[in-house]
C-alpha positions in Angstrom: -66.4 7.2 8.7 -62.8 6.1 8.7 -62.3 7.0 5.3 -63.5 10.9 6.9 -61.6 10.4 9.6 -58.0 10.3 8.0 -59.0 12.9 5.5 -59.8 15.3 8.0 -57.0 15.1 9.4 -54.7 15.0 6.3 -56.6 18.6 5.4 -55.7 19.1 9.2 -52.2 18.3 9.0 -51.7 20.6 5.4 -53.2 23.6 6.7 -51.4 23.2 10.0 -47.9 22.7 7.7 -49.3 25.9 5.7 -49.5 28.1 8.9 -46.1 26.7 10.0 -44.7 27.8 6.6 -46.4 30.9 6.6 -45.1 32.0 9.6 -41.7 31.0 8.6 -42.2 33.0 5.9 -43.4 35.9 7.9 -39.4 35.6 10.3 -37.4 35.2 7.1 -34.7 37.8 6.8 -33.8 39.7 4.4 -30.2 39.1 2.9 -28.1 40.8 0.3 -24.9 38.7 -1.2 -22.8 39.9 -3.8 -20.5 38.0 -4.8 -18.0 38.0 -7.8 -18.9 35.7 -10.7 -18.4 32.1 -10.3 -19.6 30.9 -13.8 -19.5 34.4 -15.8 -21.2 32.7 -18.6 -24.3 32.0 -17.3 -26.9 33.9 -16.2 -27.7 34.8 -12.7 -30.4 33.5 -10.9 -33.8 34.7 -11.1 -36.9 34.4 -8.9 -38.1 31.4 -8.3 -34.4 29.8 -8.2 -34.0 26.4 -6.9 -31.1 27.1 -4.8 -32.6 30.5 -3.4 -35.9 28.5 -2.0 -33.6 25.8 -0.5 -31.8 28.4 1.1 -34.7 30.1 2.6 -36.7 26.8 3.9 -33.5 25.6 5.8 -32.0 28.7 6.9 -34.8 31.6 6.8 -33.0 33.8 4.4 -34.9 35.2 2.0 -31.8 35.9 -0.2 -31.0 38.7 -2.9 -28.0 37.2 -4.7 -25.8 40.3 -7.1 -23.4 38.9 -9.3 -20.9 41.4 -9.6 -18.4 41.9 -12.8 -15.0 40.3 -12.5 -11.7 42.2 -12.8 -11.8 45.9 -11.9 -15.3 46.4 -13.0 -16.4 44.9 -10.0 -14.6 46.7 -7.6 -15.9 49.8 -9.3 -19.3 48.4 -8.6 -18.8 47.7 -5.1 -17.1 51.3 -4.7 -20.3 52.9 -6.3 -22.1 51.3 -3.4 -20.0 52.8 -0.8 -20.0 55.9 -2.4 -23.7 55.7 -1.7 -23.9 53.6 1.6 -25.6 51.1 -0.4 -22.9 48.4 0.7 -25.0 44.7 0.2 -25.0 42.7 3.6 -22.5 40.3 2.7 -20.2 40.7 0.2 -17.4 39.3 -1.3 -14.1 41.7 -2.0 -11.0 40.8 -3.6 -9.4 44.8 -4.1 -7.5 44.6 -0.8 -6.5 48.5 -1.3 -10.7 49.2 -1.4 -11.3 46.3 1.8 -8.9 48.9 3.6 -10.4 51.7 2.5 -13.6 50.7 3.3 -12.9 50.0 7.3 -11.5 53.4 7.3 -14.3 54.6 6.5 -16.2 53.1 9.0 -18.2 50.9 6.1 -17.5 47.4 7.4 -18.0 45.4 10.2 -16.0 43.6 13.0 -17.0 39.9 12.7 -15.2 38.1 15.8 -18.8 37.7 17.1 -19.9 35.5 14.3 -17.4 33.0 15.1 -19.0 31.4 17.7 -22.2 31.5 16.0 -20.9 28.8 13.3 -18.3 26.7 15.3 -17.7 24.0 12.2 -16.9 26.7 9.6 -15.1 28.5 11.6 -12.7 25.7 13.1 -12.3 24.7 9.5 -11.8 27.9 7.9 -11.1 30.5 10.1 -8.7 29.3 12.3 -5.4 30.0 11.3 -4.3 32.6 13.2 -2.0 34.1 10.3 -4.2 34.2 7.8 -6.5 35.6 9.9 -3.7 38.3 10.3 -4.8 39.4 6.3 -7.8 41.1 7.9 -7.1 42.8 11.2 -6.9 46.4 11.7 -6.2 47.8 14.8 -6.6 44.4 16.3 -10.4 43.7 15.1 -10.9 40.9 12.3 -13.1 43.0 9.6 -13.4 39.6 7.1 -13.9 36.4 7.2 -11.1 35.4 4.6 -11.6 31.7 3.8 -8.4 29.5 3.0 -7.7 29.0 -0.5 -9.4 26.1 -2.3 -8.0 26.0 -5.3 -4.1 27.4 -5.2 -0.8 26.1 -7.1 -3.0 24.6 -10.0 -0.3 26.1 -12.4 3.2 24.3 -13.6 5.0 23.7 -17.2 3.5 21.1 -18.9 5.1 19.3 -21.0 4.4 16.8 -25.0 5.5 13.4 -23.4 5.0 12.3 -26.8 7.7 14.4 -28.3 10.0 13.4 -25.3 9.7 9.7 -26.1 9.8 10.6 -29.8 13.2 12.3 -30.0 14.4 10.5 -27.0 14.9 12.9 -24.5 14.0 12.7 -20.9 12.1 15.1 -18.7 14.5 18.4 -18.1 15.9 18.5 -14.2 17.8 21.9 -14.5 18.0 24.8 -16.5 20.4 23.8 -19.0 18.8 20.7 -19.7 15.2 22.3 -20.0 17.1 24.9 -22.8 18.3 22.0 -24.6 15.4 19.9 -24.7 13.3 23.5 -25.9 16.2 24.0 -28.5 15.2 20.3 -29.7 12.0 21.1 -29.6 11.9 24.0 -31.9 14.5 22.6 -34.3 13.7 18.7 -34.7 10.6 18.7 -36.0 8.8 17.2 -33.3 5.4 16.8 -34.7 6.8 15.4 -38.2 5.4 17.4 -40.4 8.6 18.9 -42.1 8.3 22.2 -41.3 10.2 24.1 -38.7 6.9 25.4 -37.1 7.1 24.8 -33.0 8.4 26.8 -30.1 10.2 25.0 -27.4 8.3 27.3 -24.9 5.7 28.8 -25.1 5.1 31.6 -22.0 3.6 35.1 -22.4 3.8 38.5 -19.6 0.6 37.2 -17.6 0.1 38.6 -14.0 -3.1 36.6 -13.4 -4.0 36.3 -9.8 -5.8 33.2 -9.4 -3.9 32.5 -6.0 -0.9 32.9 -7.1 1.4 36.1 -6.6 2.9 37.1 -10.4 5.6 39.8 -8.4 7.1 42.0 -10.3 9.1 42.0 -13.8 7.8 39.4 -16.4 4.8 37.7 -14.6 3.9 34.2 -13.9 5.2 32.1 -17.3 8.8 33.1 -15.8 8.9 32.8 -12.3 9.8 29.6 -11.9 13.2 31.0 -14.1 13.5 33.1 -11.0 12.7 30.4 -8.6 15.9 28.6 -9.6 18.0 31.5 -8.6 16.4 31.6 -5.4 14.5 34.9 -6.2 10.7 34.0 -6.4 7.7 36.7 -6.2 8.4 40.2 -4.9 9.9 40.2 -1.1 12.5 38.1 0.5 10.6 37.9 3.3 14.3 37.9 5.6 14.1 40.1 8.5 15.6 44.2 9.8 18.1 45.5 7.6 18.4 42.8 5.1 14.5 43.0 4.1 14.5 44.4 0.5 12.6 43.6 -3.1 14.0 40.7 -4.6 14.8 42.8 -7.4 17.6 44.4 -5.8 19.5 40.6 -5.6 21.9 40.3 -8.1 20.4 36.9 -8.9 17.6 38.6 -9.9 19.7 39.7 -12.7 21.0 36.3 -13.2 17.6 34.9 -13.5 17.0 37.8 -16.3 19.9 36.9 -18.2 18.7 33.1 -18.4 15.5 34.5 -19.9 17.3 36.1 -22.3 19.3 32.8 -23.2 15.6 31.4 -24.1 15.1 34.3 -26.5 18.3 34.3 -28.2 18.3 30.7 -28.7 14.9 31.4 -30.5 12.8 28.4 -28.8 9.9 30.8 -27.8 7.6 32.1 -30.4 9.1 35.8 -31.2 5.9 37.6 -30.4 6.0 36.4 -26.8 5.8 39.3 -25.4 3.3 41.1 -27.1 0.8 37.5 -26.9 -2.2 37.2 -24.7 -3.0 34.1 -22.7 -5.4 33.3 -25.2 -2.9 33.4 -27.9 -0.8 31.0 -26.0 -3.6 28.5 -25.4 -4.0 28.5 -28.9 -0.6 27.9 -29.3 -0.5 24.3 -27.7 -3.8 23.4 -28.6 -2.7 23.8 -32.3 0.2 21.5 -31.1 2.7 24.1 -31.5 4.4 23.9 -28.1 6.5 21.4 -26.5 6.6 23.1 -23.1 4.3 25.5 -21.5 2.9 27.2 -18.7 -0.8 26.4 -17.9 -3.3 25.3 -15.1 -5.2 22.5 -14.7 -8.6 24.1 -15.2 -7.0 25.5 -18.5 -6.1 22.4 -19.6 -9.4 21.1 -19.4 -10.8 24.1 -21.0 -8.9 23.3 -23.8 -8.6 19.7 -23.6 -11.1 18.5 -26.9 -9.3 21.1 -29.0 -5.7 19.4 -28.3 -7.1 16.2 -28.9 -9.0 17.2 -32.0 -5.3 18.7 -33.0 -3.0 16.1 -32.0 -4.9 13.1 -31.6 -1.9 11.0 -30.0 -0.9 14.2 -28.3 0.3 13.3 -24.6 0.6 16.3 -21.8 1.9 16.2 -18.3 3.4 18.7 -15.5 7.4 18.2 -15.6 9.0 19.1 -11.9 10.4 22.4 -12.2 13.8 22.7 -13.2 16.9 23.3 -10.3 19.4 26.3 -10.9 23.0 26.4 -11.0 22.6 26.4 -6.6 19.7 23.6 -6.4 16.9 26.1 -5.7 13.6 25.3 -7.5 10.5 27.1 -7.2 7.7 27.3 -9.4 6.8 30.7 -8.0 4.9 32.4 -5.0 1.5 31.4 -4.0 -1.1 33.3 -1.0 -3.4 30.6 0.6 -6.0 32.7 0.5 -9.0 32.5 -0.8 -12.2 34.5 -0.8 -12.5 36.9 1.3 -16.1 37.9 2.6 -16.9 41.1 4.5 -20.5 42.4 6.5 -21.5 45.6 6.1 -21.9 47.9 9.1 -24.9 48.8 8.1 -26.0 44.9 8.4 -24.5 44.4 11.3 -26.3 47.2 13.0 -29.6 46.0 11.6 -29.0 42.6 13.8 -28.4 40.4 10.8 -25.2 38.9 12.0 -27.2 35.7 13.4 -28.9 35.4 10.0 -25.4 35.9 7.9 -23.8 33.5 11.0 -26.4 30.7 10.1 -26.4 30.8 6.4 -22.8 30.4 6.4 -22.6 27.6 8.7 -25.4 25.6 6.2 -23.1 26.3 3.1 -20.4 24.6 4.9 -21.3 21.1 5.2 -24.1 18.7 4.4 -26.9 19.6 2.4 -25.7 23.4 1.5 -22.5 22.6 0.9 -23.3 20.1 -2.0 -26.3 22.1 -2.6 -24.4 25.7 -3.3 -21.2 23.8 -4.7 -22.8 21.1 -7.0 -26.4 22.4 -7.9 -29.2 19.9 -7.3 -28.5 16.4 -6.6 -29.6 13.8 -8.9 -30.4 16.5 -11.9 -26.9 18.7 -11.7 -24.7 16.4 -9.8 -24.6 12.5 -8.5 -22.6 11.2 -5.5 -21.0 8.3 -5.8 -18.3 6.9 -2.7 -18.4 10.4 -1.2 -17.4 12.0 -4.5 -19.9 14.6 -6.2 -20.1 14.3 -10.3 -21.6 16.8 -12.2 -23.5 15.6 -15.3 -23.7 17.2 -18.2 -27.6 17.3 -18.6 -28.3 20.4 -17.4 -25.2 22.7 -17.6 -26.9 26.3 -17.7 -29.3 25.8 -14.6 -26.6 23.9 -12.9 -24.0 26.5 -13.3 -26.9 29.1 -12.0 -27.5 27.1 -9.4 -23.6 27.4 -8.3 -23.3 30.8 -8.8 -22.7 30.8 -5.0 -20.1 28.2 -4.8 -17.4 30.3 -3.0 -18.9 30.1 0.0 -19.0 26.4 -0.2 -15.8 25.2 -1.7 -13.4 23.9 0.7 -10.7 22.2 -1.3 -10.7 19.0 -0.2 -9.9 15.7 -1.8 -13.3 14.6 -2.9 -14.7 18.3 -3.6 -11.8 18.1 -6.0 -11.7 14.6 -7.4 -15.2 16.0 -8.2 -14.5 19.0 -10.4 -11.5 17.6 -11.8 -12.0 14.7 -13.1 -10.7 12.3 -16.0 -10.0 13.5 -19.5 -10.7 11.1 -22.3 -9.0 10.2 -25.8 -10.9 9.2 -28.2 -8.3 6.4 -28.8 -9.3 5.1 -25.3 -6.5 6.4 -22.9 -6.9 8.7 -20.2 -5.9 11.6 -18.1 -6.4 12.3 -14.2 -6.4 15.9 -13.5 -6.5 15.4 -10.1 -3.9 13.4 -10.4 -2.0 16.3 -12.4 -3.2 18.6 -9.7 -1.9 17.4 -7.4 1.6 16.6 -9.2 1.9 20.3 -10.1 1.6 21.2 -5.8 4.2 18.5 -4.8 6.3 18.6 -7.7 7.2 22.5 -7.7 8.2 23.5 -4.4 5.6 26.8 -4.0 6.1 29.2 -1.4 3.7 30.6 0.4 3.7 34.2 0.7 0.2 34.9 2.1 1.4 38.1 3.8 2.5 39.6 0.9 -2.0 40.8 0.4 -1.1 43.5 3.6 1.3 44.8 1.3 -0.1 48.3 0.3 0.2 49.4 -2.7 2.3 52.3 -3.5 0.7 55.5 -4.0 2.4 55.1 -8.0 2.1 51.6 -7.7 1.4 51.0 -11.7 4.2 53.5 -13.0 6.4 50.8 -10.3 5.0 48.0 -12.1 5.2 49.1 -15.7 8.7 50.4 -15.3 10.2 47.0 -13.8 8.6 45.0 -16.8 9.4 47.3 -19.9 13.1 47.3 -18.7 12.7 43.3 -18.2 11.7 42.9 -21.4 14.0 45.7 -23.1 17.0 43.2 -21.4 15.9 39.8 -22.6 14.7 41.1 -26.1 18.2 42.7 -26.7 16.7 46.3 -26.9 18.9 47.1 -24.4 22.2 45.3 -23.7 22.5 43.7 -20.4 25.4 44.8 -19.1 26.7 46.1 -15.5 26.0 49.9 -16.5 22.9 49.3 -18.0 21.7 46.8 -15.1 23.0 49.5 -12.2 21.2 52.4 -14.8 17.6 50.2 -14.2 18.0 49.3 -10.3 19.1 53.1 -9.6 16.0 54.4 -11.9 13.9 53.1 -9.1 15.1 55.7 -6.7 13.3 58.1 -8.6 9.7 55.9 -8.6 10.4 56.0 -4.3 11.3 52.4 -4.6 12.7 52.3 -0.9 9.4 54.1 0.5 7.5 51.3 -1.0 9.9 48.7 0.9 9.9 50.6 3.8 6.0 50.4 3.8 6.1 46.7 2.8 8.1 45.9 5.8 6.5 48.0 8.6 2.7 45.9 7.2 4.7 42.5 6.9 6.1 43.1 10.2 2.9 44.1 12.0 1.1 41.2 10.6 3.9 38.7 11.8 4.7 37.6 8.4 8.3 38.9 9.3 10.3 39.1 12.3 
């Protein structure tokens, strides 16, 4: 009769948790997400993902994830949409020209009212009241742009074991970094008699990855123009004085120190022309003795080094003073994703449903869940610190294909995805440690305001002719002279140069980025 008893009401208590279930089930809400890729090499989820049911027993979203393209293919995508008022609920946009557009046309929500619907995320994310200035219009807030997780990850790394094997020390200024890349190239650093490494090894790269390239020669070379006080685009100084960078005549200055690299031949003569990819192959084939790169990059390439140069030793140097004292490895936005609702959500009374999914994929059990994968099978915590394993890389990369809105950037989230690097020979590298060398080290400045710039309406013909002159100075194609430097700044009359500052200023100013 006992034995009855307790299995009645076991059946009892199942179909009672059915029903429950059920009609949890029955409230979920429907949610489109589209977000940009986080692992473009997997695959994106399918039905019956782990990380999808998760998300609708603990929230009571029944979520349709779209990975969208990276690069300009997915801001054609999301364009499509709104071309046919197909916009997903929540979506992720990093095109700030099309995030503008869109509010214009009446596409996108307001989402102050969500705020107080997911008070830890918000008093961790969204309370900074000038980043928050990146996405008003008209004095609503139309996104919900999250700090940046993962910024100033770049510096100039440098072989420690060639250092210590022609005796020469880290490089502080400019002249001493040319003469330890002229050593570099012409003492046979890697002892295999043959004059066949570059003191530097840099390419024309305007990658984005919160960073801000400016104009000219891209990222590899900013820090050259950080040491003449001349870094990204704007000078951010205020009225009259408020001009492109360009227009300094340190920015000249800073070009004519590039072209001291060239002539002295320490970079690889097809510099110019090179991809990224080229260069990583470049210092993985232990080629260069200095370089730009990031961390992730580094470990992206890390076994091939090692398999290369297998006493090999790599670390960020500080970067180098000028002739002044300034130092800056470049301009940086801390900014990270940026998500935006969709009108046509908001309307539909899902901002409750977006508030509260958000506010689980902040902390806790979404937060690991959406940033690590699945604990114990794609991750393990150990002293706070998550560690992915290496067991089940494609599910657990499909299971973090939502990561972005987890990520937060601090210590342990990133003492967890960048770990330690090992030699075969037993030693070690932190990149954590490195990371966190490159952000002290460098001296970035943050030029966040500089994403309410709008573009000019011949924004590309500005940006091509800046660079092709660049590179026509420092590869001797065109001597760099006073006429032929006053020939170049007056050529961008033509291109409505001043318009473009003009416009720069009046959306710096407006955002508060600039008195």
């Amino acid at each position: 009769m006992t034995h009855l008893t307790r299995t009645t009401a076991r059946t009892l208590a199942l179909v009672t948790l059915s029903a429950l279930l059920g009609a949890h089930a029955q409230k979920a809400t429907d949610l489109s997400v589209a977000l940009y890729a986080a692992n473009p090499e997997a695959p994106a989820p399918t039905a019956g993902w782990d990380t999808g049911e998760v998300i609708r027993a603990r929230t009571g979203v029944n979520l349709k994830f779209t990975m969208l393209p990276t690069g300009a293919d997915g801001d054609n995508k999301l364009g499509s949409l709104a071309a046919a008022n197909d916009l997903p609920d929540l979506f992720e946009i990093r095109n700030r020209n099309l995030f503008y557009q869109l509010i214009r046309q009446g596409q996108v929500a307001p989402v102050s009212s969500l705020l107080s619907q997911m008070p830890q995320r918000t008093k961790a994310r969204y309370g900074n009241a000038m980043r928050n200035g990146l996405v008003n219009e008209n004095g609503q807030m139309y996104g919900l742009q999250e700090p940046a997780t993962l910024s100033r990850q770049y510096g100039i790394m440098v072989r420690q074991d060639w250092l210590e094997k022609l005796n020469l020390k880290i490089p502080t200024t400019l002249d001493e970094f040319l003469n330890v890349a002229r050593a570099f190239t012409e003492r046979d650093p890697d002892g295999n008699g043959r004059k066949d490494t570059f003191g530097y090894c840099g390419v024309i790269d305007f990658d984005t990855a919160g960073i801000l390239p400016g104009l000219g020669l891209g990222n590899h070379f900013q820090w050259v123009y950080g040491a003449y006080g001349v870094p990204g685009t704007w000078n951010y100084r205020a009225g009259a004085a408020f001009a492109a960078n360009v227009r300094n005549p340190n920015y000249r200055k800073a070009t004519e120190y590039v072209r001291r690299l060239v002539d002295a031949k320490v970079m690889d003569p097809d510099w110019a022309t090179m991809k990224r990819s080229d260069l990583r192959n470049r210092w993985q084939q232990g080629k260069c003795g200095l370089f730009f790169e990031s961390v992730g990059g580094l470990i992206a390439g890390f076994k091939n080094f090692e398999a290369n140069n297998p006493k090999g030793d790599l670390r960020f140097v500080p970067v180098p003073k000028g002739p002044s004292g300034s130092r800056s490895m470049g301009t940086f936005a801390n900014a990270g994703t940026l998500l935006v609702v969709s009108k046509k959500a908001m309307d539909a009374g899902k901002g409750p449903a977006i508030a509260k999914f958000l506010e689980w994929a902040h902390s806790g059990e979404g937060y690991f869940q959406l940033a690590f994968g699945k604990k114990g099978t794609d991750y393990t915590l150990v002293g706070g610190v998550p560690t992915v394993t290496t067991t089940n890389v494609n599910g657990r990369l499909t299971n973090t294909q939502l990561r972005f809105l987890a990520l937060n950037g601090q210590a342990a989230e990133l003492k967890g995805r960048y770990g330690t690097l090992k030699f075969s020979d037993g030693r070690s590298v932190n990149v954590y440690n490195l990371l966190m060398d490159t952000r002290r080290n460098n001296n970035w400045i943050d030029r966040s305001g500089d994403l309410v710039v709008p573009a000019a309406p011949n924004q590309a013909d500005i940006d091509r002719y800046v660079s092709e002159s660049l590179v026509q100075f420092v590869l001797g194609q065109r001597p760099l002279n006073d006429g032929n430097w006053k020939s170049f700044t007056d050529g961008l009359n033509g291109l409505n140069f001043a318009g473009y500052e003009k416009s720069a200023y009046a959306a710096l100013k407006a955002g508060g980025f600039v008195k």
